[in-house]
C-alpha positions, 0 to 999 in steps of 0.5 A: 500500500501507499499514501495517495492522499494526505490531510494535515491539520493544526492539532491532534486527529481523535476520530473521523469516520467513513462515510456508508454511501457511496453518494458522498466521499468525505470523511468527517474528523474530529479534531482538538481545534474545536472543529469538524472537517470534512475531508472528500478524497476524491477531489483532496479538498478538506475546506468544509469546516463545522464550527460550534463545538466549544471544545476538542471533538473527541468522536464523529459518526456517519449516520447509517440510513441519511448520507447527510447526517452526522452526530458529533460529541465533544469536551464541551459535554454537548452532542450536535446532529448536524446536516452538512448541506446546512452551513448555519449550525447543527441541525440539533443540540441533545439536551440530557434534560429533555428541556426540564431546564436544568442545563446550565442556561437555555443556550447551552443544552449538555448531553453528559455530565462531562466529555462525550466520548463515544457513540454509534448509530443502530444499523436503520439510524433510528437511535444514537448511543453514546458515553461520557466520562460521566460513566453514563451511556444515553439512548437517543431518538435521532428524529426527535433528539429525545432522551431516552432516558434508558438506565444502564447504570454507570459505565466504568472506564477511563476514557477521557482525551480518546474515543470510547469505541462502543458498537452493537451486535450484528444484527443477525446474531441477536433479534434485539440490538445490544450494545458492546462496551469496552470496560476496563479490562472487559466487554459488557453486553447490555440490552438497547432497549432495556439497559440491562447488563446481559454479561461481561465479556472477559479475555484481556488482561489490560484495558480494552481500547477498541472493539468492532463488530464485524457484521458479515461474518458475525464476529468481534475484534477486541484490542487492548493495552496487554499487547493483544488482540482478541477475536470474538465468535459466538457459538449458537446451541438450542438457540442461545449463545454458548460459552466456548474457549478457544485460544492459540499462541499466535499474535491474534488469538481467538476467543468466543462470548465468555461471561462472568457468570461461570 
C-alpha cells in the first residue's frame, strides 16, 4: 500500500469516520481545534469546516440510513446532529434534560455530565448511543433528539482525551440490538432497549481500547493495552449463545462470548 492522499491539520486527529454511501466521499474528523472537517478524497479538498463545538471533538459518526447526517460529541459535554448541506449550525443540540431546564442556561443544552466520548448509530439510524466520562451511556431518538432516558447504570472506564469505541451486535446474531462496551479490562453486553447488563465479556488482561463488530461474518475484534488482540465468535446451541474457549499462541488469538457468570 501507499499514501495517495494526505490531510494535515493544526492539532491532534481523535476520530473521523467513513462515510456508508457511496453518494458522498468525505470523511468527517474530529479534531482538538474545536472543529469538524470534512475531508472528500476524491477531489483532496478538506475546506468544509463545522464550527460550534466549544471544545476538542473527541468522536464523529456517519449516520447509517441519511448520507447527510452526522452526530458529533465533544469536551464541551454537548452532542450536535448536524446536516452538512446546512452551513448555519447543527441541525440539533441533545439536551440530557429533555428541556426540564436544568442545563446550565437555555443556550447551552449538555448531553453528559462531562466529555462525550463515544457513540454509534443502530444499523436503520433510528437511535444514537453514546458515553461520557460521566460513566453514563444515553439512548437517543435521532428524529426527535429525545432522551431516552434508558438506565444502564454507570459505565466504568477511563476514557477521557480518546474515543470510547462502543458498537452493537450484528444484527443477525441477536433479534434485539445490544450494545458492546469496552470496560476496563472487559466487554459488557447490555440490552438497547432495556439497559440491562446481559454479561461481561472477559479475555484481556489490560484495558480494552477498541472493539468492532464485524457484521458479515458475525464476529468481534477486541484490542487492548496487554499487547493483544482478541477475536470474538459466538457459538449458537438450542438457540442461545454458548460459552466456548478457544485460544492459540499466535499474535491474534481467538476467543468466543465468555461471561462472568461461570
Amino acid at each position: 500500500m501507499c499514501v495517495v492522499e494526505k490531510f494535515k491539520f493544526s492539532g491532534p486527529v481523535y476520530s473521523h469516520t467513513l462515510p456508508f454511501s457511496n453518494k458522498h466521499s468525505l470523511i468527517a474528523v474530529g479534531c482538538k481545534d474545536n472543529n469538524i472537517t470534512l475531508c472528500d478524497i476524491q477531489s483532496g479538498s478538506d475546506t468544509h469546516i463545522l464550527r460550534r463545538h466549544r471544545q476538542s471533538v473527541l468522536c464523529v459518526k456517519w449516520s447509517p440510513s441519511n448520507e447527510h447526517l452526522l452526530a458529533s460529541g465533544s469536551q464541551d459535554n454537548q452532542v450536535f446532529l448536524w446536516d452538512i448541506r446546512k452551513a448555519t449550525g447543527p441541525l440539533l443540540s441533545l439536551d440530557q434534560h429533555n428541556g426540564s431546564g436544568s442545563s446550565i442556561s437555555a443556550s447551552v443544552l449538555t448531553a453528559h455530565n462531562g466529555h462525550v466520548c463515544g457513540m454509534t448509530f443502530t444499523s436503520d439510524g433510528l437511535f444514537l448511543v453514546t458515553t461520557g466520562t460521566d460513566q453514563r451511556m444515553r439512548l437517543w431518538d435521532v428524529f426527535t433528539g429525545m432522551n431516552m432516558l434508558v438506565n444502564y447504570g454507570r459505565v466504568i472506564h477511563d476514557f477521557k482525551h480518546q474515543t470510547h469505541q462502543i458498537t452493537l451486535t450484528p444484527h443477525t446474531l441477536t433479534h434485539t440490538p445490544q450494545l458492546l462496551v469496552p470496560t476496563k479490562s472487559d466487554i459488557g453486553m447490555y440490552e438497547l432497549l432495556t439497559g440491562k447488563l446481559i454479561r461481561k465479556m472477559k479475555g484481556h488482561y489490560g484495558k480494552v481500547t477498541s472493539c468492532v463488530a464485524n457484521h458479515s461474518s458475525i464476529e468481534m475484534y477486541t484490542a487492548a493495552t496487554d499487547t493483544s488482540v482478541l477475536l470474538w465468535t459466538p457459538s449458537i446451541e438450542d438457540g442461545h449463545l454458548k460459552d466456548t474457549n478457544v485460544s492459540s499462541q499466535a499474535t491474534m488469538y481467538r476467543d468466543t462470548w465468555s461471561s462472568d457468570e461461570d
